[in-house]
C-alpha positions, 0 to 999 in steps of 0.5 A, a space after each residue: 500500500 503506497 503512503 497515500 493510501 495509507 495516510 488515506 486509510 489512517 483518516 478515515 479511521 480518525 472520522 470513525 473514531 471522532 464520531 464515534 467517541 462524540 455518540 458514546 454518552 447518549 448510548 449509555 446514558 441509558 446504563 447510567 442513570 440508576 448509578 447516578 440517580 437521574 433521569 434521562 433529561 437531567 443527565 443528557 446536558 452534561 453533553 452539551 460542553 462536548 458538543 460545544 467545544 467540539 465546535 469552538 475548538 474547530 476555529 484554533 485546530 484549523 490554524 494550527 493545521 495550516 500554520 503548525 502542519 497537519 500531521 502533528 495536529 492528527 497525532 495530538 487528535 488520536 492521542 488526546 481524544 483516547 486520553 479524554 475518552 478514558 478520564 471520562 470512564 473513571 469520572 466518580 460524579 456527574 460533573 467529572 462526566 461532563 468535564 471529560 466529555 468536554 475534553 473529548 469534544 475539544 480534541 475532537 474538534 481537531 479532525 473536520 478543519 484538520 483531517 478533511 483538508 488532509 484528505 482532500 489536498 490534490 485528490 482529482 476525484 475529490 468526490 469519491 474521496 468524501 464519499 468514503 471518508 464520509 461512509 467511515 464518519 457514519 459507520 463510527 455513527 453507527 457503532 457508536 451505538 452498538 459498540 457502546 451499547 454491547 460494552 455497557 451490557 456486558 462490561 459496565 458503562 466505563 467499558 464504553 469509554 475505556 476500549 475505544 479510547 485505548 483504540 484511539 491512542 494506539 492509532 495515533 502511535 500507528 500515525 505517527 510511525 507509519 505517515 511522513 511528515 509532509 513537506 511543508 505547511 499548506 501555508 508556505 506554499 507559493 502560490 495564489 488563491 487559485 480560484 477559477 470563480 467570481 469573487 461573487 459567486 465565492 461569496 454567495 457559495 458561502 453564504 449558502 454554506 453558512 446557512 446549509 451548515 446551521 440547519 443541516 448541523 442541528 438536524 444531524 445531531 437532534 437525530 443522532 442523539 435522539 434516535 437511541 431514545 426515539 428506538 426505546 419509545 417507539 420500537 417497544 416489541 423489538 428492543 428491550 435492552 441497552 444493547 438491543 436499541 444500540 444494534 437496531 440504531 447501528 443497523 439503521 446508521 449502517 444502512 444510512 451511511 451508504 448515502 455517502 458513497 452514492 452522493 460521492 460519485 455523484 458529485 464528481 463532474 456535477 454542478 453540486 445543486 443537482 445533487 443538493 436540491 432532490 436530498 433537500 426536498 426529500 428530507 423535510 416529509 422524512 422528518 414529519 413522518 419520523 415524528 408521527 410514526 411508530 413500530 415497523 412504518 417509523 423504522 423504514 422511515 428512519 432509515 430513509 431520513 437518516 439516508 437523506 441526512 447523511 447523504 447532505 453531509 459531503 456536499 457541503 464539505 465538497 462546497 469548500 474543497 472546490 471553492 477554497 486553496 488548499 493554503 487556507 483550506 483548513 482555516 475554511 473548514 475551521 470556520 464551517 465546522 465552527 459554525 456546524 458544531 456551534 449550531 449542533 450543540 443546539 440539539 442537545 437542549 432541543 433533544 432535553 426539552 422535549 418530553 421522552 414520550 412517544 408523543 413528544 417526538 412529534 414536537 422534536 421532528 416539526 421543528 427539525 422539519 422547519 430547519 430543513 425548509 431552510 435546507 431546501 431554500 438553500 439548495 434552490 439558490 446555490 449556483 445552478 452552472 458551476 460544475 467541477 471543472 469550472 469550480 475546483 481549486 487549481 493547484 498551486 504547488 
């Protein structure tokens, strides 16, 4: 295997494990509430410092990549978020649980400006690239809730944390050993801003970023934490354990995650509005049928929605690999994620304040619905001639 593939290999490992360490606690949570004498809502917010600085720390972790090098941020990435996983399995008390958890979001918010832009430097099927980095994100969704769901059964809640942080850390020694370091930073290399776009139609692409960012952010992480619960509620014949809600909501991110290979293809060589608006337009009926529906009808709607919802996610990365150079390319990510984890750790008091009943999710997918209106406006706006070639950075190096 050449260094590319293996540095390629090493960063799609590092999505699965960020997500996956973001999605431990709303699994498990349910194995801890008898241990620390809370319920569901009052436990839930101790994420919320996770998700927020899984957001701010985006904007410092970008310039580091750029100004640092983005092969030490990656190891520090590896290393940090496995050290921050394990600290979070020995915490004695709720608020020990929420300050590991907020070191985890902190060095998790290393891998989107960082690790995306690693990946997508020079790649001519950029596209493709997303598209299996974003499959890898999505199956780290997915056994997020499996993994940690078997651990918590059989091994105790600390397992959860305490197995893929070792993980984690063995990874970032694998890293550091088996990736070269890169010639330079991205931000001494010659070059200009290497952009074949109108400064215009650049402002008006980001514009539309920002605005896709905020709505598909909080759309993305309400489902992904609420549906452990939603499962729980509404799936009452087919899950009974920790366990069983994680598998059934693995097998659903799994199937979902497929989105990402599809949408990868398809946005190679295409305008990206051909492939944002028909994900856009179908995601707001998904979102109010997966709030009114129950049993074996709401489950084949989750699939569909969650399909839809993951399927956005590179579209908008591919926005900025086609309209950012790669010197400043991962400052560009930092803010876009700043902004999507910013706005993502809305969902936690969103998921939190909605009653934990069948009908109460009713509420929490109209609103969601709402957010995706402002998807779809977003879609029908983007530039409807840009195409790849038109579109796609020029390499400078």
């Amino acid at each position: 295997m050449d260094k590319t593939r293996i540095s390629a290999a090493f960063l799609n490992l590092g999505h699965a494990l960020d997500h996956l360490m973001m999605l431990i606690f709303p699994t498990v949570i349910l194995a801890m509430t008898a241990e620390f004498g809370r319920d569901y809502r009052s436990m839930l917010p101790l994420a919320l410092g996770g998700f927020v600085a899984f957001g701010a720390g985006s904007l410092p972790a970008g310039w580091l990549g750029d100004r640092w090098g983005r092969r030490p941020m990656m190891i520090l990435f590896f290393t940090g978020i496995g050290g921050a996983a394990i600290l979070t399995g020995l915490a004695q008390s709720p608020w020990q649980i929420a300050a590991g958890l907020t070191l985890v979001g902190l060095f998790a918010s290393i891998y989107h400006p960082v690790g995306i832009a690693m990946l997508v430097k020079d790649k001519v099927k950029m596209g493709r690239a997303l598209g299996w980095n974003g499959l890898c994100g999505n199956l780290g969704v997915a056994f997020a809730a499996l993994s940690s769901g078997a651990l918590a059964e059989y091994a105790g809640w600390r397992a959860a944390f305490f197995v893929p942080g070792s993980l984690a850390i063995l990874a970032g020694l694998a890293f550091a050993l088996l990736v070269p370091s890169a010639p330079a930073p991205a931000s001494t290399i010659a070059g200009g801003t290497g952009r074949v776009v109108h400064d215009d139609e650049t402002k008006r692409v980001f514009a539309l970023l920002t605005a896709a960012t905020v709505f598909g952010a909080i759309i993305f992480n309400a489902t992904t934490i609420a549906m452990p619960k939603l499962f729980d509620e509404r799936l009452p014949a087919l899950v009974h354990t920790t366990l069983g809600v994680g598998a059934l909501v693995c097998l659903v991110y799994v199937i979902a995650a497929l989105a990402q290979l599809l949408v990868g293809r398809l946005i190679d060589g295409r305008p990206l509005r051909d492939v944002f608006l028909p994900f856009a337009a179908l995601q707001l009926p998904l979102l109010l049928l997966a709030g009114m529906l129950d049993n074996g009808p709401m489950l084949a709607v989750a699939v569909a929605m969650m399909f839809v919802v993951f399927g956005i996610i590179p579209i908008t990365d591919a926005m900025v690999a086609r309209y950012a150079h790669d010197a400043w390319r991962s400052r560009v990510y930092a803010v876009r994620y700043v902004v999507s984890f910013g706005a993502s750790s809305l969902a936690v008091p969103l998921v939190a304040t909605i009653p934990p009943r069948p009908q109460g999710f009713v509420g929490l997918f109209a609103v969601l619905a709402a957010l995706a209106c402002g998807t779809l406006v977003t879609a029908w706006f983007f530039p409807r001639k840009a195409s790849a070639s038109q579109a796609a950075p020029v390499a400078a190096e």
